[in-house]
Backbone of each chain as ProteinMPNN parsed JSONL, in Angstrom:
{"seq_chain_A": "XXXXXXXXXXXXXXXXXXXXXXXXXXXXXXXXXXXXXXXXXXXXXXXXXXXXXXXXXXXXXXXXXXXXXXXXX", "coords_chain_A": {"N_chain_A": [[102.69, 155.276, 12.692], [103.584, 156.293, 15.967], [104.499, 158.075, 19.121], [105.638, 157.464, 22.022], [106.374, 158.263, 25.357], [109.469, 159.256, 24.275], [109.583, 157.05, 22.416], [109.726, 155.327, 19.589], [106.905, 153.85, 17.891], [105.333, 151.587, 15.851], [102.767, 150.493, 13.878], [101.381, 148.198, 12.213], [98.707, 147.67, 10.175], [96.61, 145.439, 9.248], [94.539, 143.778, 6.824], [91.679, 141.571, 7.383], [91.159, 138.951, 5.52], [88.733, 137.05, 4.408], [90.037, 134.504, 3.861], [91.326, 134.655, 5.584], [90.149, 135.038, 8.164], [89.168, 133.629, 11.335], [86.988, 131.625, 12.862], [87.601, 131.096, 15.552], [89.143, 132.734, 18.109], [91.708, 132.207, 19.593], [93.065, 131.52, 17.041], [93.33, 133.447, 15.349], [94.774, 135.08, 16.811], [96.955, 134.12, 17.544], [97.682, 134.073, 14.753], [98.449, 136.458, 14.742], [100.603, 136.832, 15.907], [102.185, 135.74, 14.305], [102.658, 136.581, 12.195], [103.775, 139.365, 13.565], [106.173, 137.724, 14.534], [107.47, 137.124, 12.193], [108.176, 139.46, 10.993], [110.244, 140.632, 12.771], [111.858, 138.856, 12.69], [112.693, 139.3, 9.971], [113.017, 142.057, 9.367], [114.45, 142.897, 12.194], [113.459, 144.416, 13.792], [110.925, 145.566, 16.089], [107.313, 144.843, 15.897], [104.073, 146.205, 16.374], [100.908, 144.666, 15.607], [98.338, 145.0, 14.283], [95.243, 143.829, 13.725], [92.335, 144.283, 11.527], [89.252, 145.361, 9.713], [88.707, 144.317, 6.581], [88.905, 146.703, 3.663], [89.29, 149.056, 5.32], [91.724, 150.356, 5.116], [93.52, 152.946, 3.427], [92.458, 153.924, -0.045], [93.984, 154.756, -2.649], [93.664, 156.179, -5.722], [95.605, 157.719, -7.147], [98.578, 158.801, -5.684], [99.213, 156.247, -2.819], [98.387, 156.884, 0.282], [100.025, 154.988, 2.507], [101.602, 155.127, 5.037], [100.969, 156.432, 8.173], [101.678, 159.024, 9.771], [101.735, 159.748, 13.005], [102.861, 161.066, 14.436], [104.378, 163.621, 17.012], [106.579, 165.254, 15.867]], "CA_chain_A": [[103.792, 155.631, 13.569], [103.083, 157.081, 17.115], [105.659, 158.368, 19.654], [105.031, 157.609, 23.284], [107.775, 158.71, 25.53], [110.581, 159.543, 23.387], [110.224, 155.719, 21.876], [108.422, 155.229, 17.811], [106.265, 152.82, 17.798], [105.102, 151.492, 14.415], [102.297, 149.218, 13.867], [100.909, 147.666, 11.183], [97.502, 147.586, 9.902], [96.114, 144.132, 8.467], [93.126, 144.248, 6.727], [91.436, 140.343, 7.866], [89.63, 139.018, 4.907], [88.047, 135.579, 4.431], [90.962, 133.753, 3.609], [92.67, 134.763, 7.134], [89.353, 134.848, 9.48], [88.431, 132.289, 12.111], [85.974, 131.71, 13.878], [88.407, 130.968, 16.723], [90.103, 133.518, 18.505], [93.005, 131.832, 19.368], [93.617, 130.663, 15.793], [93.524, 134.723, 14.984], [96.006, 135.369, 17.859], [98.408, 132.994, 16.804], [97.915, 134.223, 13.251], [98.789, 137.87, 14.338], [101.879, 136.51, 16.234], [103.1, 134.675, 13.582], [102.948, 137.995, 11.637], [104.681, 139.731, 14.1], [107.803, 137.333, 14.377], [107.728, 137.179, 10.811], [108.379, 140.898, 10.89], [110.783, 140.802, 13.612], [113.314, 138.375, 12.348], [113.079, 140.046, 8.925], [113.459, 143.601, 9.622], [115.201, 143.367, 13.096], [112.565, 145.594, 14.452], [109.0, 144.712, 16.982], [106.288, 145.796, 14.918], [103.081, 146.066, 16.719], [100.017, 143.84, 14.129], [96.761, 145.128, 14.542], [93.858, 143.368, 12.717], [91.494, 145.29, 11.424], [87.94, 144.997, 8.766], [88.361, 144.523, 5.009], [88.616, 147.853, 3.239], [89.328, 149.876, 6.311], [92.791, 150.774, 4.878], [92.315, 153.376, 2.595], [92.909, 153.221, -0.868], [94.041, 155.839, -3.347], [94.159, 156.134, -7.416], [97.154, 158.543, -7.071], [99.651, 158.373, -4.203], [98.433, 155.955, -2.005], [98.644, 157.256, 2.044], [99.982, 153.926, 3.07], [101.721, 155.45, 6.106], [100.56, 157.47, 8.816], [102.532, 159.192, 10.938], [100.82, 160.245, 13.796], [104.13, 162.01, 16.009], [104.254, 165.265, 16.825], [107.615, 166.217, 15.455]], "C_chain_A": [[103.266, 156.496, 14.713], [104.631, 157.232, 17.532], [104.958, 158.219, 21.16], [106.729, 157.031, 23.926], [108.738, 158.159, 25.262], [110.923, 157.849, 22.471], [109.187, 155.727, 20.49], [108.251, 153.899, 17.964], [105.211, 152.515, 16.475], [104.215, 150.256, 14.805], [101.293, 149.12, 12.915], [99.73, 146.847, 10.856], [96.833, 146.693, 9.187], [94.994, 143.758, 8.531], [92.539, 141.897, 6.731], [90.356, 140.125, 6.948], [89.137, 137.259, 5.013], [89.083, 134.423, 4.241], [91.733, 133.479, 5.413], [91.731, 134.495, 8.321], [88.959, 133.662, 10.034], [87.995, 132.686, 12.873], [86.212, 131.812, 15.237], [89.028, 132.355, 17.455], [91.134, 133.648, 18.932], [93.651, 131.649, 18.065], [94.018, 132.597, 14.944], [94.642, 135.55, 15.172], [97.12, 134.945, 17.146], [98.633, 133.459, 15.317], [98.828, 135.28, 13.081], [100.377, 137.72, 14.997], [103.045, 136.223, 15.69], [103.639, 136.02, 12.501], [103.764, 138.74, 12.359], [106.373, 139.312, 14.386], [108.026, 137.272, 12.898], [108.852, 138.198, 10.604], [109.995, 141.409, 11.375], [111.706, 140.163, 13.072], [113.637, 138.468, 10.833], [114.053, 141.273, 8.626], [114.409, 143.626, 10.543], [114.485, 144.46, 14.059], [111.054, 144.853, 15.161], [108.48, 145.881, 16.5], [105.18, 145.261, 15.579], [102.233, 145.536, 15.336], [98.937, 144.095, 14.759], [95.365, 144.558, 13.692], [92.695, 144.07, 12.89], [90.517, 144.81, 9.749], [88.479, 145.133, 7.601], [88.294, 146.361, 4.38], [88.217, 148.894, 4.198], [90.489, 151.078, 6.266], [92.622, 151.759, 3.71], [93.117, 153.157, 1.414], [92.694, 154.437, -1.824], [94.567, 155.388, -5.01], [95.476, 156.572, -7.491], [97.828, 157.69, -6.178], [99.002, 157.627, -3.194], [99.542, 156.226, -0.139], [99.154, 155.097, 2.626], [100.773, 154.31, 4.964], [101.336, 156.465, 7.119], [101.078, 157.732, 9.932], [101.829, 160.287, 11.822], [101.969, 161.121, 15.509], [103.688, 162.845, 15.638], [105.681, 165.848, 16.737], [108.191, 167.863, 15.383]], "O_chain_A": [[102.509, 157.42, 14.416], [105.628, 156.861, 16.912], [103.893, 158.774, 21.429], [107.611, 156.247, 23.577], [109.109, 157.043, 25.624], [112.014, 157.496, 22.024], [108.021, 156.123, 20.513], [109.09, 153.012, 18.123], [104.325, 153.333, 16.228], [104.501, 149.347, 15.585], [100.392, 149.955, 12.839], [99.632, 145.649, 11.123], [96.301, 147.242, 8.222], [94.343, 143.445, 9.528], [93.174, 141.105, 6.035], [89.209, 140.565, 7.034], [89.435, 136.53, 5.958], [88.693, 133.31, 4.591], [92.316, 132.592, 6.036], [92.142, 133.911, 9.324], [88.468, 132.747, 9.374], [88.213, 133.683, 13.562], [85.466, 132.366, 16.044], [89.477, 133.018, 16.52], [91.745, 134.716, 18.908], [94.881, 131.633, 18.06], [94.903, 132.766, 14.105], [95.267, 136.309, 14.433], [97.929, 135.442, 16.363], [99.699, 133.223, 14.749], [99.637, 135.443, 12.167], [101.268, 138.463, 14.587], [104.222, 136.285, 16.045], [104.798, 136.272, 12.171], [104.812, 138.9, 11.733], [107.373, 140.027, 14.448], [109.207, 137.461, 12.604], [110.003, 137.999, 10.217], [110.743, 142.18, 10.773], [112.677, 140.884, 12.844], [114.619, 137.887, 10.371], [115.129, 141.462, 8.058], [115.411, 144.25, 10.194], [115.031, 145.17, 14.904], [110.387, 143.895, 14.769], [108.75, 147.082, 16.514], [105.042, 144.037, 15.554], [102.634, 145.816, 14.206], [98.58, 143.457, 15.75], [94.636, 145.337, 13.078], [92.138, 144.409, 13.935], [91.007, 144.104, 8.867], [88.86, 146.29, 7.423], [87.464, 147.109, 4.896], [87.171, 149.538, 4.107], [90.494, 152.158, 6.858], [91.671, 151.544, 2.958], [94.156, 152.498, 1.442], [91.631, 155.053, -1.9], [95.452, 154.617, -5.38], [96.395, 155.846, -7.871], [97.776, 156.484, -5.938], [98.15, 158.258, -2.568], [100.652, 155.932, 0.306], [98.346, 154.26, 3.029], [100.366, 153.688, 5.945], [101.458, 157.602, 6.663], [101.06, 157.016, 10.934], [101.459, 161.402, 11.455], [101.86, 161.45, 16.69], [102.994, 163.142, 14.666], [105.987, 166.817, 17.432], [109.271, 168.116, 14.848]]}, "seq_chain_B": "XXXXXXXXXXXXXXXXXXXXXXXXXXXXXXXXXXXXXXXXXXXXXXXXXXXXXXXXXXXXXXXXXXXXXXXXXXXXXXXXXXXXXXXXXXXXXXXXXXXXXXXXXXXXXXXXXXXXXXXXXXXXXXXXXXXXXXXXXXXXX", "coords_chain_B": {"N_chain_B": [[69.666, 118.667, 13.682], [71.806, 120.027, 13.359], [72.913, 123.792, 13.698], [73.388, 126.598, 11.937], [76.097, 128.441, 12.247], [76.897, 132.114, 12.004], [80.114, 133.882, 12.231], [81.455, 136.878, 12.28], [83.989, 139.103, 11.506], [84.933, 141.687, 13.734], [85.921, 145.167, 14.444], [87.451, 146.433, 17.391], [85.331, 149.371, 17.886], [83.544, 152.471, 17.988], [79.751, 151.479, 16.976], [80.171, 149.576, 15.751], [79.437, 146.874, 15.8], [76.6, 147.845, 15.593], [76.207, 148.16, 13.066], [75.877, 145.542, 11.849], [73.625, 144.846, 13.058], [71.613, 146.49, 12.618], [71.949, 145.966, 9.475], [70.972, 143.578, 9.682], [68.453, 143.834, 10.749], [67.083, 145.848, 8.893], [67.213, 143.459, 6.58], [65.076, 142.335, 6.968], [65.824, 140.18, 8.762], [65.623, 138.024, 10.874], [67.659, 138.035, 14.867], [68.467, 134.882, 16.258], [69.993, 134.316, 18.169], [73.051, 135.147, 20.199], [76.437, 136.131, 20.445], [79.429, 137.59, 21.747], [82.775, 136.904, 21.087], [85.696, 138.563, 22.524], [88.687, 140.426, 22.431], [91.586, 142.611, 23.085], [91.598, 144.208, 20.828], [90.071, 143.293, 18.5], [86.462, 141.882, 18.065], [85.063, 138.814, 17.522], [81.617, 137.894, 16.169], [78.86, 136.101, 17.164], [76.744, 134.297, 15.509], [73.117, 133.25, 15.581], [70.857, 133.122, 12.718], [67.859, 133.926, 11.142], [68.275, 133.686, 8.32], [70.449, 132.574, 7.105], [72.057, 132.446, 4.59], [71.028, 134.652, 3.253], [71.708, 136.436, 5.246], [74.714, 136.031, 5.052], [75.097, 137.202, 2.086], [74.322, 140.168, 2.867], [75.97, 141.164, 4.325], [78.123, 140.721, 3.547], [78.314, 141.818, 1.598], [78.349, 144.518, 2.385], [80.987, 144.3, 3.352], [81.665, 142.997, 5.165], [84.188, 140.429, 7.211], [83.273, 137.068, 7.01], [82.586, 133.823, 8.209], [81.018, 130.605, 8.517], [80.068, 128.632, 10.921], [78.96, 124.904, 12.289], [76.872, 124.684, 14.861], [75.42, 123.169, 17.962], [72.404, 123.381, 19.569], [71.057, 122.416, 22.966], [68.536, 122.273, 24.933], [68.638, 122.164, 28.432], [66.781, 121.249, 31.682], [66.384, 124.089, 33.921], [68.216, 124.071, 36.461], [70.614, 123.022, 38.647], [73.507, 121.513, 37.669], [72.6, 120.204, 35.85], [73.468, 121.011, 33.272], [75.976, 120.144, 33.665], [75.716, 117.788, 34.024], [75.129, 117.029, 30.22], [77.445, 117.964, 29.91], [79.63, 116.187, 30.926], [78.949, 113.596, 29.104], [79.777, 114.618, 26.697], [82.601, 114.63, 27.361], [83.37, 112.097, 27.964], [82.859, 110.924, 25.748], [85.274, 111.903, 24.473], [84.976, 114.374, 22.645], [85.663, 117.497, 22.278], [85.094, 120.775, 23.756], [84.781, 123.934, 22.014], [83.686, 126.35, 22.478], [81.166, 127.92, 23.859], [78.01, 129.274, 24.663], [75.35, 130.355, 26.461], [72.024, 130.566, 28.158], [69.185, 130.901, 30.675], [65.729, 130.802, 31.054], [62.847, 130.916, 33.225], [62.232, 127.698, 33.204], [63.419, 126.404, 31.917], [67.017, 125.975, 30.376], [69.269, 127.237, 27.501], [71.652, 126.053, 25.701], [74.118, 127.104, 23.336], [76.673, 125.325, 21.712], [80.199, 124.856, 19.972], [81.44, 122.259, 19.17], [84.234, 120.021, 18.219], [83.422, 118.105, 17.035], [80.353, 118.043, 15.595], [78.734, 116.224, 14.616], [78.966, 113.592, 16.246], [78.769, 114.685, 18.84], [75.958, 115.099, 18.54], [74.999, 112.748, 18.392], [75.706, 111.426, 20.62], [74.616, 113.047, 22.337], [71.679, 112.65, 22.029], [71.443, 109.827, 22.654], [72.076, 109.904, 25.191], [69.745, 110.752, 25.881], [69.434, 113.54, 25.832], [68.2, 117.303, 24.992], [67.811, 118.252, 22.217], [67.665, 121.388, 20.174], [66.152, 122.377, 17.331], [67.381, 123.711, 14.128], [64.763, 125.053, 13.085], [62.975, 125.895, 14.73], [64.16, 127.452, 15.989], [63.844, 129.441, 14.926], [61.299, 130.035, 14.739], [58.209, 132.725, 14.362]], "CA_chain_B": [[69.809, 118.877, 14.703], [73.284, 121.232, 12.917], [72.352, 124.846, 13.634], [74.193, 127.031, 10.955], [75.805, 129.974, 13.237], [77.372, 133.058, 11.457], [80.795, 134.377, 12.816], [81.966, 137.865, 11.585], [85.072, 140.067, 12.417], [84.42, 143.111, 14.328], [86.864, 145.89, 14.845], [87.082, 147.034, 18.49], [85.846, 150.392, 17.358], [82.056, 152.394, 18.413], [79.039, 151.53, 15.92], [80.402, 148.488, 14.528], [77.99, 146.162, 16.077], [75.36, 148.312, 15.491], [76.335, 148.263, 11.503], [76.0, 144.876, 11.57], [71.96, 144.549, 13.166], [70.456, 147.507, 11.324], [72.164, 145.548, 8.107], [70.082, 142.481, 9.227], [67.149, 144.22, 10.562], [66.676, 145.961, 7.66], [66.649, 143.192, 5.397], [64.14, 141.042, 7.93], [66.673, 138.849, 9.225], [66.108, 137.986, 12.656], [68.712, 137.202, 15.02], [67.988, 134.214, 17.63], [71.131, 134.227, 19.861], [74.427, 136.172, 19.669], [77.163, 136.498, 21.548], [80.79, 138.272, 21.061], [84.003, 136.984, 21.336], [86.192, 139.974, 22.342], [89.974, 140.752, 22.434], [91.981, 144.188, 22.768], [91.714, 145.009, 19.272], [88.977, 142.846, 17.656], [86.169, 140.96, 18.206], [84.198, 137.831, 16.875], [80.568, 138.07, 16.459], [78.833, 134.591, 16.218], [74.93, 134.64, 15.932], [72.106, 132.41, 14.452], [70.053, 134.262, 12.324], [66.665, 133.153, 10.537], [68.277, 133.138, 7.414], [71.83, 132.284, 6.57], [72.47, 132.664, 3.215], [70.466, 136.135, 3.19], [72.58, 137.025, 5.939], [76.339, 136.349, 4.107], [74.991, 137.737, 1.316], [73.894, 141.245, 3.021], [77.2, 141.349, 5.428], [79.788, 140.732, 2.597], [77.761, 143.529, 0.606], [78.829, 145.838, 3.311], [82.602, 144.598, 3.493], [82.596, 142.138, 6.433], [84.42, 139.187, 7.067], [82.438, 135.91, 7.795], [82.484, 132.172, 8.138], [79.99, 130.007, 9.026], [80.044, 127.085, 11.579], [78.103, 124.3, 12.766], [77.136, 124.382, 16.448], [73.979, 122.773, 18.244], [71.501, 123.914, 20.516], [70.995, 121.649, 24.313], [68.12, 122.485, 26.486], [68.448, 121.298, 29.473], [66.643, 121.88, 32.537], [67.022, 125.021, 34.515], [68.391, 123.825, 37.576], [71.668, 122.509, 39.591], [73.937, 120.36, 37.537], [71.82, 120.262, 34.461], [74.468, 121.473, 31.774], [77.359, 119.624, 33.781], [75.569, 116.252, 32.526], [75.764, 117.354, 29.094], [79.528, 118.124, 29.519], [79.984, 114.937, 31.088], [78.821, 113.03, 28.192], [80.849, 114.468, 25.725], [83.72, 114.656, 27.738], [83.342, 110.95, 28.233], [83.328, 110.44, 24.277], [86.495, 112.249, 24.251], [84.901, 115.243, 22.682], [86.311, 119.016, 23.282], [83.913, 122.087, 23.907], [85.455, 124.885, 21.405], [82.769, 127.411, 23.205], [79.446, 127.567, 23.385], [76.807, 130.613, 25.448], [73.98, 130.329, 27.246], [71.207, 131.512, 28.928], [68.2, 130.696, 31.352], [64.74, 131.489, 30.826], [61.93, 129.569, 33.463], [62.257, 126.132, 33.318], [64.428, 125.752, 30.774], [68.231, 126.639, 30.034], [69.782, 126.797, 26.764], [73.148, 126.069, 25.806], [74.88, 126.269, 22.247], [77.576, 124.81, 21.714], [80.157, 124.288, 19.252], [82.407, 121.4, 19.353], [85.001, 119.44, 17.694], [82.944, 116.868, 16.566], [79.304, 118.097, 16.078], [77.978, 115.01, 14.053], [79.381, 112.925, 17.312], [78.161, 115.008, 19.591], [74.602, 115.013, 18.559], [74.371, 111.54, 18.369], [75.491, 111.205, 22.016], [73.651, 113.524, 23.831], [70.364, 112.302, 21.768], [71.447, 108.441, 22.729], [71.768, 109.748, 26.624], [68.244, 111.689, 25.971], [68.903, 114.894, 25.964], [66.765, 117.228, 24.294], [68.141, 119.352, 21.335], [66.743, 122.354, 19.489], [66.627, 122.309, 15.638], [67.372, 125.242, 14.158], [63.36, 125.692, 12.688], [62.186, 125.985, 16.064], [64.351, 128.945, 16.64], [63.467, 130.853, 14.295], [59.6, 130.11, 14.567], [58.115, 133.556, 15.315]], "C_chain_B": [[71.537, 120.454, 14.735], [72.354, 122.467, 12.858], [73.646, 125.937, 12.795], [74.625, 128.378, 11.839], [76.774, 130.822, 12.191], [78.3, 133.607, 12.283], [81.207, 135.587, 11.709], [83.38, 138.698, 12.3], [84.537, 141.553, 12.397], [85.489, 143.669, 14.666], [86.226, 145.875, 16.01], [86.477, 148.485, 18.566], [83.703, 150.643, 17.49], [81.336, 152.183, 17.164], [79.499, 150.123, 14.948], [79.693, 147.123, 14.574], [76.636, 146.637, 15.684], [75.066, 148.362, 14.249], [75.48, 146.869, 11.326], [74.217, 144.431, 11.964], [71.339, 145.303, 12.357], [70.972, 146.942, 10.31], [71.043, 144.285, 8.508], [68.954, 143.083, 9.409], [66.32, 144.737, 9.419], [66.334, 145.295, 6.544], [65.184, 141.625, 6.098], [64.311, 140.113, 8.144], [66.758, 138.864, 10.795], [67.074, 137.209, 13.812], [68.389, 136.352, 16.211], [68.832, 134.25, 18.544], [72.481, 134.67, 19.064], [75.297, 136.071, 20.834], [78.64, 137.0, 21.098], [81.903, 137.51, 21.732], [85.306, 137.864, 21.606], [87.879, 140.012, 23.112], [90.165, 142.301, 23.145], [91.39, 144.828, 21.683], [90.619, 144.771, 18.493], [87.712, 141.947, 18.737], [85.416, 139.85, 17.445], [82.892, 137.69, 17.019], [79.777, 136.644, 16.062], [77.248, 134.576, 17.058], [74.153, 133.591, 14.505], [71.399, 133.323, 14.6], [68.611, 133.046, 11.518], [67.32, 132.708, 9.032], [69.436, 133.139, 6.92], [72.477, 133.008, 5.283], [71.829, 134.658, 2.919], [71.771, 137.205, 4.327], [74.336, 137.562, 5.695], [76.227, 137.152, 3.323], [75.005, 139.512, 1.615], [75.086, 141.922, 3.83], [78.206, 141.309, 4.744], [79.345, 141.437, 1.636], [78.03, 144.503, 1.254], [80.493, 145.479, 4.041], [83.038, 143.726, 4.548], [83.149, 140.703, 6.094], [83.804, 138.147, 7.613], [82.736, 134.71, 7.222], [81.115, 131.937, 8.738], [80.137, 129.018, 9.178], [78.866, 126.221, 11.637], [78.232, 124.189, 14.761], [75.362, 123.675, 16.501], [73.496, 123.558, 19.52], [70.687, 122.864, 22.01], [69.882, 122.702, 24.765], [67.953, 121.379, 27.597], [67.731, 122.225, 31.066], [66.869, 123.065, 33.379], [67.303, 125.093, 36.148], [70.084, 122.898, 37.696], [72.229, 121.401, 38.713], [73.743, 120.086, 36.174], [72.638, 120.288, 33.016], [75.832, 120.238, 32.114], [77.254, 118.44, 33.138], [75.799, 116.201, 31.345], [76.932, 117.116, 28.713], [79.804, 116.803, 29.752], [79.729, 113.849, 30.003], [79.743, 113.461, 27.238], [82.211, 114.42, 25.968], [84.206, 113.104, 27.847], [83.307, 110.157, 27.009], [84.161, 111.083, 23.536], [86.312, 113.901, 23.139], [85.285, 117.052, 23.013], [84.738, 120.048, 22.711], [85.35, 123.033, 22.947], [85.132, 126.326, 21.668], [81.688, 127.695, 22.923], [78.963, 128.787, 24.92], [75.735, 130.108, 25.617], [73.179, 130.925, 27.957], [69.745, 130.919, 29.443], [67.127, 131.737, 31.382], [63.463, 130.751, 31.718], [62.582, 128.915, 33.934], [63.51, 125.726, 32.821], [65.875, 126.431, 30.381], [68.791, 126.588, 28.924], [71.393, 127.239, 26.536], [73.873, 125.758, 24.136], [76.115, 126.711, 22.093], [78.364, 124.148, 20.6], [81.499, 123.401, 19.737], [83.475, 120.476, 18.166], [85.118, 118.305, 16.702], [81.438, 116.809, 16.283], [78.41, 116.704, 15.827], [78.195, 113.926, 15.371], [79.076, 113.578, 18.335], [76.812, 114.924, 19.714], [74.437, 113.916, 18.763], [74.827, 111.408, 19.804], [75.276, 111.621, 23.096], [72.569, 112.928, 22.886], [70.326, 110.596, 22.39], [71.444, 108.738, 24.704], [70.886, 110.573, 26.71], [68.091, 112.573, 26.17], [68.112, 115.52, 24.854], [67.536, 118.298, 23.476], [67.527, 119.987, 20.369], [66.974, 122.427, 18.1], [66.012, 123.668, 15.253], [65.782, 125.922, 13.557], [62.538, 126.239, 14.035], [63.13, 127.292, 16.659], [64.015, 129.803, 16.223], [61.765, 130.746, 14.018], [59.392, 132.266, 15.32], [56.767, 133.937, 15.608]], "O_chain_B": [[71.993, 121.26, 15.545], [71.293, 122.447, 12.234], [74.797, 125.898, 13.227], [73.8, 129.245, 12.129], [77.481, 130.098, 11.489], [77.766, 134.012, 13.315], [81.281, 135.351, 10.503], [83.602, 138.781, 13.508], [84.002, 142.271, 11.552], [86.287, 142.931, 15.243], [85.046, 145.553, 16.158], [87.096, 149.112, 19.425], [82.827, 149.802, 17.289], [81.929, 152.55, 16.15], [79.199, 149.826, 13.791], [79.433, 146.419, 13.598], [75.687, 145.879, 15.483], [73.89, 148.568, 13.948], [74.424, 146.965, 10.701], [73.61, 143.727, 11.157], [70.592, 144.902, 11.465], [70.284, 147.5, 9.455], [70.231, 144.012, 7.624], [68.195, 143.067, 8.44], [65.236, 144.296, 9.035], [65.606, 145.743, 5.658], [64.74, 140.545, 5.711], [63.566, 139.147, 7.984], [67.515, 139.398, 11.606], [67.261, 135.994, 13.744], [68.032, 136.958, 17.222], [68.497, 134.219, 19.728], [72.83, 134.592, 17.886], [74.914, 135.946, 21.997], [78.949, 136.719, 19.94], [81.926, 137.502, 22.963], [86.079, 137.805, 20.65], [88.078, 139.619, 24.261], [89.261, 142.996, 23.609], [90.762, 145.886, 21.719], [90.108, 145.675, 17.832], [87.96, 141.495, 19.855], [85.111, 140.331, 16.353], [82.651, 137.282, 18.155], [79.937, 136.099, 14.97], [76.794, 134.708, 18.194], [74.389, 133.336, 13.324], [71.125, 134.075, 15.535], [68.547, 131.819, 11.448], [67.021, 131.619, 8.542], [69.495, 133.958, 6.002], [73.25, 133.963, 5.212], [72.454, 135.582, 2.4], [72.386, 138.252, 4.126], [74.955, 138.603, 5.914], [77.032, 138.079, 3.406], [75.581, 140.219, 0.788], [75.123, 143.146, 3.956], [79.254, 141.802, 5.163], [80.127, 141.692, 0.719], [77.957, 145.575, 0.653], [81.048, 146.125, 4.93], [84.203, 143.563, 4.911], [82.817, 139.983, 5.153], [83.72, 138.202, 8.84], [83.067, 134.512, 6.054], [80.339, 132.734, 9.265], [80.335, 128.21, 8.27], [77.813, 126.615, 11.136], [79.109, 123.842, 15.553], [74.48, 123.644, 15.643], [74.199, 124.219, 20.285], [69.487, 122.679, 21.802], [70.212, 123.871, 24.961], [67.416, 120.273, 27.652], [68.018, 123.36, 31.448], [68.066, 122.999, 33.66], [66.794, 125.902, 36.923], [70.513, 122.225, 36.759], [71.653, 120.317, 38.809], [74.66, 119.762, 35.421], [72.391, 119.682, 31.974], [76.478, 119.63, 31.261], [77.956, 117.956, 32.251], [76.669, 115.392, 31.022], [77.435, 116.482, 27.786], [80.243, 116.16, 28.798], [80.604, 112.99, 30.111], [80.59, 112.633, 26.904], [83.016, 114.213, 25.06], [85.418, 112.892, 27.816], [83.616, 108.966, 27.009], [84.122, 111.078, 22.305], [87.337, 114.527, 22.866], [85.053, 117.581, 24.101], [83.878, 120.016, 21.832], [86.552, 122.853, 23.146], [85.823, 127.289, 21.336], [81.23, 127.73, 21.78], [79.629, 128.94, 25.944], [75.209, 129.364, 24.79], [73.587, 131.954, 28.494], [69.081, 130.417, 28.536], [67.242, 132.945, 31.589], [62.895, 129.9, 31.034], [63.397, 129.123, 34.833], [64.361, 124.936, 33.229], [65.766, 127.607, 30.034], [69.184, 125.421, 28.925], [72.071, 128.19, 26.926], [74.127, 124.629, 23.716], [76.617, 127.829, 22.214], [77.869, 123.155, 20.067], [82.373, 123.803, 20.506], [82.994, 120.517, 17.033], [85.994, 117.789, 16.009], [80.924, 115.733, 16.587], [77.606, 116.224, 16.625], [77.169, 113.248, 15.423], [79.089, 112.732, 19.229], [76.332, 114.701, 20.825], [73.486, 113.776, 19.532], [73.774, 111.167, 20.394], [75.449, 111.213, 24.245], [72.737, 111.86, 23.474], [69.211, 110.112, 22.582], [70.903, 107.921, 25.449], [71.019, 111.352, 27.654], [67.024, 112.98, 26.629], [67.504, 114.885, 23.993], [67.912, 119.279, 24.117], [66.811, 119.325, 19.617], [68.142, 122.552, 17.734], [65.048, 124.361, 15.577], [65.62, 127.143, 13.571], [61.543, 126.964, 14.04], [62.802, 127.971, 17.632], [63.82, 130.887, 16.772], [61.173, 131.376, 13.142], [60.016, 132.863, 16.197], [56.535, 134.74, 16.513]]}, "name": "protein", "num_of_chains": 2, "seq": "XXXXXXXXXXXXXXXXXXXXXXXXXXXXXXXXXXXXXXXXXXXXXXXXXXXXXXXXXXXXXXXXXXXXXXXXXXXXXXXXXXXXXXXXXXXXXXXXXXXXXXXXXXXXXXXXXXXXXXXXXXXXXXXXXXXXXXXXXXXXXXXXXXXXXXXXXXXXXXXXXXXXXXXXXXXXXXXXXXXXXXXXXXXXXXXXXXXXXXXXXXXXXXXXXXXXXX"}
């Protein structure tokens, strides 16, 4: 979660493993798009989709940190 | 005349290219040609290396994601026109370019390239005589 003026912007961290990668970079695009309307006519909300490395997300025994809110409240 | 190329995903993010050579250098994997595919956010790293299988193996021990295509390797002359013949041939056996890098050295220019059809491509640039590089000859050192 960020805040850039006065609007929250949320975006969602998808870790790209072998199943999802192509070689293509259109075929990636389109993948992260498709994720995004997914999102969008679920929720009702535009959710930024960032792709990002395998085990980049972190990963906890306990409570896992899955969100990070990065406003300054 | 199939040259085995290695694509990986790369965050946009500093040091993450540099993870990825000191992992081959280190295990004495050398890389013959590279080039990045690059976005906002990510990019695609797609490089022939000397040794394939050493290479998946040492890159998905350190967490990355990879495929591995087939592309080929064209030299053609280094002069005026030279590559467009190429294109013109496969464009003329209905062929698509999917993207392919290059670079001039001398005499000689090389160009690889992967396409849509490689088994059909090789056979018709070798039938209009061009001259293609097999992948032992890149990695001679």
């Amino acid at each position: 979660m960020e805040r850039e003026h006065n609007l929250d912007i949320m975006t969602l961290m998808v870790e790209v493993d072998e199943h999802v990668f192509s070689d293509k970079v259109g075929q990636l695009e389109t993948w992260t798009k498709k994720v995004h309307h997914a999102l969008e006519s679920t929720l009702g909300i535009s959710i930024n989709v960032k792709l990002v490395e395998p085990k980049t997300i972190e990963r906890s025994e306990g409570k896992a940190r899955r969100v990070l809110d990065k406003r300054k409240l | 005349m199939i040259i085995q190329q290695i694509s990986v995903f790369l965050e946009n993010r500093s040091g993450r290219l540099t993870e990825v050579t000191a992992a081959l250098g280190d295990q004495g994997i050398n890389i013959s040609a590279l080039c990045i595919a690059e976005t906002s956010d990510f990019g695609i790293l797609r490089m022939v290396v000397s040794d394939v299988n050493k290479a998946q193996e040492v890159l998905r021990g350190r967490g990355f994601s990879l495929s591995v295509t087939q592309v080929i390797c064209l030299r053609v002359p280094n002069q005026p026109g030279a590559v467009n013949q190429a294109l013109r041939i496969l464009s003329k056996a209905s062929i698509s370019i999917e993207y392919m890098y290059a670079f001039a050295v001398g005499a000689a220019a090389f160009v690889m390239i992967r396409t849509n059809d490689i088994e059909q491509s090789i056979a018709v640039l070798l039938e209009n005589k061009l001259t293609l590089i097999p992948a032992s000859e890149l990695h001679e050192s």
